[in-house]
C-alpha positions in Angstrom: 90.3 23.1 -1.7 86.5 22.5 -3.4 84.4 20.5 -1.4 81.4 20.5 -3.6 81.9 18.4 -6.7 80.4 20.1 -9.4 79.2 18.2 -13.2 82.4 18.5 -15.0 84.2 16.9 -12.0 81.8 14.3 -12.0 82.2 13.3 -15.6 85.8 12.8 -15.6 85.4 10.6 -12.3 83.0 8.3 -14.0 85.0 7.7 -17.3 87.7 6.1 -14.6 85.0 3.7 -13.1 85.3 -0.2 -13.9 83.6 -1.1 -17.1 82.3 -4.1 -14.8 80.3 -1.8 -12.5 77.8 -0.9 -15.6 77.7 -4.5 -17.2 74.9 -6.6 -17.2 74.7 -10.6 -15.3 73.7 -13.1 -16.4 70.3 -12.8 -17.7 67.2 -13.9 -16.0 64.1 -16.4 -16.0 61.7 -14.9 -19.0 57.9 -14.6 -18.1 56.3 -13.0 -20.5 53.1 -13.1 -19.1 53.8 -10.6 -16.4 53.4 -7.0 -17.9 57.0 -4.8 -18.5 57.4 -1.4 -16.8 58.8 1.4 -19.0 59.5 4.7 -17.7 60.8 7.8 -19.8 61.9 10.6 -18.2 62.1 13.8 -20.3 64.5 16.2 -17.8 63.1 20.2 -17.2 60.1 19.3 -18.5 57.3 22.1 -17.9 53.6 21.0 -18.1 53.0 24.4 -18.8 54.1 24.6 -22.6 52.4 21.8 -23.6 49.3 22.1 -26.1 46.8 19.6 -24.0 47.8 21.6 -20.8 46.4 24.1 -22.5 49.2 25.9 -24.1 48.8 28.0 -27.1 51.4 26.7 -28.9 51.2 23.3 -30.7 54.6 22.1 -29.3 53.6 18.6 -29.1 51.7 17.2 -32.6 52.7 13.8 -32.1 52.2 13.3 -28.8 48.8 14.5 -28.8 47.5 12.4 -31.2 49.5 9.8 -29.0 47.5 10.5 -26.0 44.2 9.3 -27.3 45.0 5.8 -26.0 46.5 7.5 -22.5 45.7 8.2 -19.2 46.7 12.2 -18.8 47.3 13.7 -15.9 46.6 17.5 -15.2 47.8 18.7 -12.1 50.8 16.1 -11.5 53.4 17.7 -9.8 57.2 17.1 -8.6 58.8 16.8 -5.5 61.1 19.8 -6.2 62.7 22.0 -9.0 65.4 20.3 -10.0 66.9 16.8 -10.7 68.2 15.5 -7.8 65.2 15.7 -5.1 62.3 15.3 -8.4 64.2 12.2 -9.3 64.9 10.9 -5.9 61.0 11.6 -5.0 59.8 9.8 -8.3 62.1 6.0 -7.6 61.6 5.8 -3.7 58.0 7.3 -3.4 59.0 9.6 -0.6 59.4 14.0 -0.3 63.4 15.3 -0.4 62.8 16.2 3.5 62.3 11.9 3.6 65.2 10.7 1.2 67.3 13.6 1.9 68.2 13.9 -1.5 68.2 18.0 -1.7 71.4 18.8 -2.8 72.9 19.2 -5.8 74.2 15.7 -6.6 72.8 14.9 -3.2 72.3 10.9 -2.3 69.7 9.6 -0.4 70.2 8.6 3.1 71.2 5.1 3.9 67.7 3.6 4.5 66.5 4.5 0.9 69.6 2.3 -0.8 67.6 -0.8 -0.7 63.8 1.1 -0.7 63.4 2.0 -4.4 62.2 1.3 -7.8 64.7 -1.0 -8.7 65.1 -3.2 -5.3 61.1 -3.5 -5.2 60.7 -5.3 -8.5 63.4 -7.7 -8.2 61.5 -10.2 -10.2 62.0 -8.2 -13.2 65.0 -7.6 -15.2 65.8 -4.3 -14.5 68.2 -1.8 -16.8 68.6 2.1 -16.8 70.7 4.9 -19.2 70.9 8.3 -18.2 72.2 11.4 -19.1 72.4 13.4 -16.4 75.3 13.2 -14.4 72.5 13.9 -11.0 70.8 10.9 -11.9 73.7 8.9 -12.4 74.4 9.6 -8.6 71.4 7.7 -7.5 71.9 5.1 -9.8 75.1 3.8 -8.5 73.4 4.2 -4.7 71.0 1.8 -6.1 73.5 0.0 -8.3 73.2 -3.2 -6.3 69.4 -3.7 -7.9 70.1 -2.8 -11.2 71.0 -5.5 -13.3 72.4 -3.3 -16.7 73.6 0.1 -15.7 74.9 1.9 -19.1 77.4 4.0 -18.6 76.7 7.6 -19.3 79.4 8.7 -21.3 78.4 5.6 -24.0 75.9 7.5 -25.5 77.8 11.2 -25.4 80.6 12.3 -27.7 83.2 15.5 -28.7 85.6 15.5 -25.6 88.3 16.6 -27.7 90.5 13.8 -26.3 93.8 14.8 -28.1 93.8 18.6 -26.8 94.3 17.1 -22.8 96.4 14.6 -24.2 98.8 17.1 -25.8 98.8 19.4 -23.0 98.9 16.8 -20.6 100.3 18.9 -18.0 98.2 21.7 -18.4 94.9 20.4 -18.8 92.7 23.1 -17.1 94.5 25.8 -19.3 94.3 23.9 -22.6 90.9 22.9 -22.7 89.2 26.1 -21.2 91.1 28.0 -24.1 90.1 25.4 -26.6 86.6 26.1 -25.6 87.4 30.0 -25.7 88.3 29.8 -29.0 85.8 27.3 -30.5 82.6 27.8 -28.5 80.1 30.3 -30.2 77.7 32.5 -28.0 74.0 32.5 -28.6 74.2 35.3 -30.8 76.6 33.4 -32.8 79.8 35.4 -32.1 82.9 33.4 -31.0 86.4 34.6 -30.2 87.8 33.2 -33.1 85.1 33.2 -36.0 87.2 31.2 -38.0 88.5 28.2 -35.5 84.5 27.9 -34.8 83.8 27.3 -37.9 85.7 25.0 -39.2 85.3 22.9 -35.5 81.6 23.0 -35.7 81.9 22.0 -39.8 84.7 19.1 -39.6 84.9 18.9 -35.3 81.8 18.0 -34.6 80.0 15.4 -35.8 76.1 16.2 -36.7 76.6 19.6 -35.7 74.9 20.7 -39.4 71.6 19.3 -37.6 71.8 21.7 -35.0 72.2 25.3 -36.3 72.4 26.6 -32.8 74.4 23.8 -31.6 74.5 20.2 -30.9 72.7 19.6 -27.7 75.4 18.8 -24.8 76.0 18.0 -21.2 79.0 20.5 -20.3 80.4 22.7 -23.2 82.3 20.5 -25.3 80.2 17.2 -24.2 77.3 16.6 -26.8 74.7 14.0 -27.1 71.8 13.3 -29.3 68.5 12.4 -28.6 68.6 10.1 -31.6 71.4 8.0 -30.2 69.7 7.4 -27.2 65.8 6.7 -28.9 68.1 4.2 -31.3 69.5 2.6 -28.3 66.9 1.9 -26.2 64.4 0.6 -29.2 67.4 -2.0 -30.1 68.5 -3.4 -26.3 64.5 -3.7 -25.1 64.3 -5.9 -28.1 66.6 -8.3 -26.6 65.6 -7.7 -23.1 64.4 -10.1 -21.1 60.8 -10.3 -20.1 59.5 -8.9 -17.5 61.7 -5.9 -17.6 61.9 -2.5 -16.0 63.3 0.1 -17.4 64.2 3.6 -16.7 65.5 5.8 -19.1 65.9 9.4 -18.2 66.9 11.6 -21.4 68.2 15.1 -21.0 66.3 17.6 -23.7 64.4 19.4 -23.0 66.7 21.0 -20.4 68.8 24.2 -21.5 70.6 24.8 -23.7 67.7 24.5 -25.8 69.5 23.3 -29.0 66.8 21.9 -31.2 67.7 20.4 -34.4 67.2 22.3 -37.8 63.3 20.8 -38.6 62.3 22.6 -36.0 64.2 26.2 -35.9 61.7 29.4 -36.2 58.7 26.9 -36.1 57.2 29.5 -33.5 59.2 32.6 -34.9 56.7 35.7 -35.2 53.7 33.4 -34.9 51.7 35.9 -32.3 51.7 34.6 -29.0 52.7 36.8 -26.2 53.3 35.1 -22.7 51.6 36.8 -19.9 54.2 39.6 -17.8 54.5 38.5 -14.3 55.4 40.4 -11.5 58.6 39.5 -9.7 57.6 39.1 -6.7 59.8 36.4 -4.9 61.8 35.2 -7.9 63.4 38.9 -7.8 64.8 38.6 -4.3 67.3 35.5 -5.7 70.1 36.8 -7.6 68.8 40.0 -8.5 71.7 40.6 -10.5 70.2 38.1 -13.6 66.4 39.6 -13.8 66.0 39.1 -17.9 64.3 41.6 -20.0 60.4 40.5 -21.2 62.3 40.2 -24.6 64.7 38.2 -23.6 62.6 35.6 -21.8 60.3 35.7 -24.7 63.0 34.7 -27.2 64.5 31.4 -24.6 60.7 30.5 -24.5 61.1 30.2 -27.8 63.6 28.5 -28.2 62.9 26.0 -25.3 59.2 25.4 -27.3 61.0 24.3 -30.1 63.3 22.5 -28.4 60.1 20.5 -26.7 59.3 20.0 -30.6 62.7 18.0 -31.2 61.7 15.4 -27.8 58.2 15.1 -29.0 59.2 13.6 -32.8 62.0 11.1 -31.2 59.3 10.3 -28.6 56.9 9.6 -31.1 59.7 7.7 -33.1 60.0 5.4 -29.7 56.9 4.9 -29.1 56.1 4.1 -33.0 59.2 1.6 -32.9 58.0 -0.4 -29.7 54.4 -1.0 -30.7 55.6 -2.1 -34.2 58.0 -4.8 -32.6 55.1 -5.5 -30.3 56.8 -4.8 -27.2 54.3 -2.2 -25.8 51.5 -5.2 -26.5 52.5 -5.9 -22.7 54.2 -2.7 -21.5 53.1 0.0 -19.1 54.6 3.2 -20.5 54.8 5.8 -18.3 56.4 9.6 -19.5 56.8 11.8 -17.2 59.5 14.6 -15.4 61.9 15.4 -12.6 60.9 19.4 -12.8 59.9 21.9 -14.7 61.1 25.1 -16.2 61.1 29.3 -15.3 60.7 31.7 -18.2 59.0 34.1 -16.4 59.2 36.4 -13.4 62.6 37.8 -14.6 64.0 34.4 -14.5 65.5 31.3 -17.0 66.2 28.7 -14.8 65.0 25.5 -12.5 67.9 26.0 -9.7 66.3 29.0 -7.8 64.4 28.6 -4.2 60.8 29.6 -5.4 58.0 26.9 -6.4 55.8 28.8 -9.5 54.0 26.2 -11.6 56.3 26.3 -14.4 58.6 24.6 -12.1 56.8 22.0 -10.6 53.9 21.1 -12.6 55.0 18.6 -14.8 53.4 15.9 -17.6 52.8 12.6 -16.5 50.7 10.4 -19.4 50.7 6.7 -18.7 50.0 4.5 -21.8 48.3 0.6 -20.0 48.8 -2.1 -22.7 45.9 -2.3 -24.9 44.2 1.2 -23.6 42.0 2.6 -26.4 40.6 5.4 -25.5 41.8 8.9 -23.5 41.5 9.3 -19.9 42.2 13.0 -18.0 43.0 13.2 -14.9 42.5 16.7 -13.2 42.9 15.8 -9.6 46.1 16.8 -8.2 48.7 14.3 -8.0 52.7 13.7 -7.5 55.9 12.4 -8.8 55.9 10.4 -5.4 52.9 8.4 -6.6 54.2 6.4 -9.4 56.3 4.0 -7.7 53.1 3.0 -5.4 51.0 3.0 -8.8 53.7 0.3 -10.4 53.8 -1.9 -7.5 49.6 -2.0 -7.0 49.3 -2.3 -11.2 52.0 -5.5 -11.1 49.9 -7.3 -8.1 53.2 -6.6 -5.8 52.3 -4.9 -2.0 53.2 -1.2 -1.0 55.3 -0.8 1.9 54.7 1.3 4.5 57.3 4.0 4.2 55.9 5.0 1.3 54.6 8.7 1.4 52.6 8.3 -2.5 49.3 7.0 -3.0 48.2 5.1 -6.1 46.7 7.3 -8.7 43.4 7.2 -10.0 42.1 5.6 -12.1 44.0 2.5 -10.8 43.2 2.6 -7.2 40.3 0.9 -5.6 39.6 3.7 -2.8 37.7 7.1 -4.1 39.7 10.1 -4.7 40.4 11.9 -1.5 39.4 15.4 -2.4 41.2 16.5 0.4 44.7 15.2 -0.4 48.0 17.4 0.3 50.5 17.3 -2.2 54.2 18.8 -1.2 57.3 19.9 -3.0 60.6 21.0 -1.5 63.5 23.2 -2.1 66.5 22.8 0.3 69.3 23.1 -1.2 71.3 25.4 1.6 69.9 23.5 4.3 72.3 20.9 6.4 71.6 17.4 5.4 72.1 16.4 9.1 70.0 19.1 10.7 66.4 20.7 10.4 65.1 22.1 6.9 66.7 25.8 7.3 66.8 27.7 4.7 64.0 25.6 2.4 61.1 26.8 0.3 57.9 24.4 0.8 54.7 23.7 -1.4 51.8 22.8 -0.2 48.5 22.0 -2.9 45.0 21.1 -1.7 43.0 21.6 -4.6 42.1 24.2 -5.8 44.9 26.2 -3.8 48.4 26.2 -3.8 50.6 27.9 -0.9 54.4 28.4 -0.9 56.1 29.2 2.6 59.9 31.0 2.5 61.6 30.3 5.6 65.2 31.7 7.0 66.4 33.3 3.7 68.6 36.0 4.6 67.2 37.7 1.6 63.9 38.1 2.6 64.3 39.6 6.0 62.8 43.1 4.9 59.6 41.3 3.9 56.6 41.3 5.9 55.0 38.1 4.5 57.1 35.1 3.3 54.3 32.9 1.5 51.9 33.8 -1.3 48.8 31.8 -2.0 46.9 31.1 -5.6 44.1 29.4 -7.0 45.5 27.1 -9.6 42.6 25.9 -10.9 40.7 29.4 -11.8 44.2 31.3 -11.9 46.8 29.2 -13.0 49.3 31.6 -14.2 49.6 32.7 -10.5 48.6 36.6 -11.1 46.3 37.0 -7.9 47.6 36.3 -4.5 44.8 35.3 -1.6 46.5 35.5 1.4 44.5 38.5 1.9 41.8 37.8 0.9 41.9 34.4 1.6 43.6 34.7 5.2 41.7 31.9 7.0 42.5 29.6 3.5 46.3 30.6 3.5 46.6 30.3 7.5 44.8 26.9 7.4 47.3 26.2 4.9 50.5 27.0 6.2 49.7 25.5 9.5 49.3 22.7 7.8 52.8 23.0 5.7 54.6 23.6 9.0 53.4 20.7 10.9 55.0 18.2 8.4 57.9 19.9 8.0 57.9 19.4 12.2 57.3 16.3 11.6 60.1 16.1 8.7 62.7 17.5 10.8 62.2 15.6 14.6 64.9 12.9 13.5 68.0 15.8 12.6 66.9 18.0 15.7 
């Protein structure tokens, strides 16, 4: 029998859930006067293709004209490299190793049900849409404080309904082999040429849009950014005011299916992404190291992808201001992770911590703002909820592990802050961190610690330490010639991980 329930498994058990449990009460008391909270979440997010991160390639035009009335932030980073602990870090303010959440589809422990976004502004009128089936798992934890939960599936489409309901009795069979025969592969081919084509022409609606295909959830699941933009512009119309909203959209994560405006916008154009050596990243499923021509033509591809969420961000953004809804909004944009396309690797769900992964955007747009403000000091996903609570007038609680960011805060920047991210995902939810990867950055250095892989156990050092501000691709490890730095560092690292695991020992 499985006992880990994966994202297909998932989706079917939420289409069975009560309509009820995502409908909205009765609304509240309006107060316009008190500013609305708007976050957007763009999932597998990496700061490092973006143009005012200092990418070569123009992947977001609109946004960066955008940003001229924003507060940007440089070095913001997540709490780990994937959704469920970057998302659980960002709505309760705390590291995985506090809210536990480091599984895949992994809750948050007990305490944090009623310490999060949603349960510390219950003045507001708070609603939420997600894609992601990860996200939707702490949603329903903190289901109680939400006051309009949309349902996931609402805004997806193309199950193929009729194929399980023909072969009702042999539902695994019937729709893997429908997929079989209709899917296409990235090079195009399919089993059946013919079958693909005529699904993808007459099967599929909007699937002319996307040349490489529509953008989906699980093969055969599809959404649209569109549908989701067009959504959220028409219910925060009728929202009541204050409101707080979290909307957490899927693109840019894989596959990168961007729609047909955007397709061979970076094709041939020149750039060359810097080779990496392995080091690390190799040691994980060695048996998936990618060619440099392979990763080359997925960065590609993800680029433009980035392309398709900056227009329907811009459309957003365009929409609210022109209905006068951001007159009295804080927007914040933001992440739960980043992306690898480098080191041999195309993915987020691996146990190493390189920039790509966890250095992630975070612009904030305050009501009225008219001019640009950059950031460059670092800061972390866990700081936004104490940021929303200090910028509504509302006290932090203690539990909190995030500070609030600058420019906001009263205090002068400590230039001695430590900023953590965690991956965890083999390590027993009811026992110390073992196996985990851990960040640590204290600007300008960055140090990641391995601990109890079993694939590392030929190595004689298990961390690696980089400048980030002078070396941000992460070429030149210090530890080295930096030993004191990276010692200092680690011991550092290691005593709040003690700290992290005295309540499971």
């Amino acid at each position: 029998m499985k006992n880990k329930l994966n994202r297909r498994d998932f989706l079917k058990l939420s289409s069975l859930l009560p309509l009820a449990l995502f409908a909205p009460p009765i609304n509240r008391l309006q107060d316009s006067s008190i500013p609305n909270i708007l976050v957007i979440i763009f999932d597998a997010f990496s700061a490092r293709n973006i143009p005012f991160h200092g990418y070569p390639r123009n992947t977001m035009p609109f946004t960066s004209k955008l940003i001229e009335r924003a507060t940007v932030y440089h070095n913001h980073f997540a709490g780990g490299n994937f959704t469920s602990p970057g998302t659980a870090s960002l709505l309760t303010g705390t590291y995985p190793w506090t809210n536990r959440a480091f599984k895949m589809l992994g809750e948050v422990v007990d305490s944090f049900v009623d310490r999060n976004l949603f349960s510390l502004f219950e003045p507001y009128y708070r609603l939420s849409y997600t894609h992601n089936p990860l996200v939707t798992v702490h949603l329903k934890q903190f289901f109680d404080h939400i006051d309009y939960l949309k349902r996931l599936e609402d805004l997806t489409f193309g199950k193929n309904e009729w194929i399980f309901k023909i072969f009702a009795n042999d539902e695994d069979t019937a729709g893997v082999s429908w997929l079989q025969m209709t899917d296409r592969a990235t090079d195009g081919s399919a089993n059946s040429l013919l079958l693909s084509t005529i699904h993808e022409l007459f099967g599929i609606p909007h699937s002319g849009s996307f040349p490489r295909g529509l953008p989906d959830l699980e093969r055969g699941i599809y959404l649209l950014l569109e549908d989701a933009i067009d959504w959220t512009v028409s219910t925060l119309r009728d929202t009541p005011q204050p409101f707080l909203g979290y909307f957490h959209y899927l693109p840019p994560h894989d596959p990168y299916h961007t729609r047909k405006d955007f397709i061979d916008t970076f094709k041939d154009d020149g750039y060359e992404a810097i080779r990496k050596p392995h080091r690390f990243a190799e040691f994980f499923n060695r048996a998936h190291l990618h060619t440099p021509e392979m990763l080359d033509e997925v960065r590609v591809w993800y680029d433009e992808f980035i392309l398709y969420v900056d227009a329907e961000f811009n459309r957003l953004f365009t929409q609210l201001e022109r209905d006068g809804i951001l007159d009295n909004t804080w927007v914040i944009v933001t992440s739960d992770h980043g992306e690898l396309m480098e080191r041999g690797k195309i993915e987020h769900n691996i146990p190493v911590l390189y920039l790509p992964l966890v250095q992630i955007p975070l612009l904030i747009f305050p009501p009225g703002q008219k001019e640009r403000q950059d950031i460059t000091t670092p800061t972390s996903a866990v700081d936004i909820l104490p940021t929303l609570l200090h910028l509504t007038g509302q006290p932090i609680p203690s539990w909190c592990e995030g500070e609030v960011l600058p420019p906001y805060r009263q205090s002068p920047v400590n230039s001695q802050r430590r900023i953590f991210a965690l991956e965890a995902q083999k390590s027993n939810l009811t026992g110390p961190l073992n196996p985990y990867t851990a960040m640590i950055v204290k600007d300008p250095y960055k140090l990641t610690f391995y601990s109890g892989y079993e694939e590392l156990e030929d190595q004689s050092k298990h961390f690696d330490l980089f400048d980030i501000i002078n070396d941000p691709e992460e070429l030149d490890d210090l530890t080295s010639s930096h030993r004191e730095t990276a010692e200092e560092l680690l011991a550092e690292l290691l005593s709040v991980i003690s700290i992290a695991n005295r309540p499971y020992l």
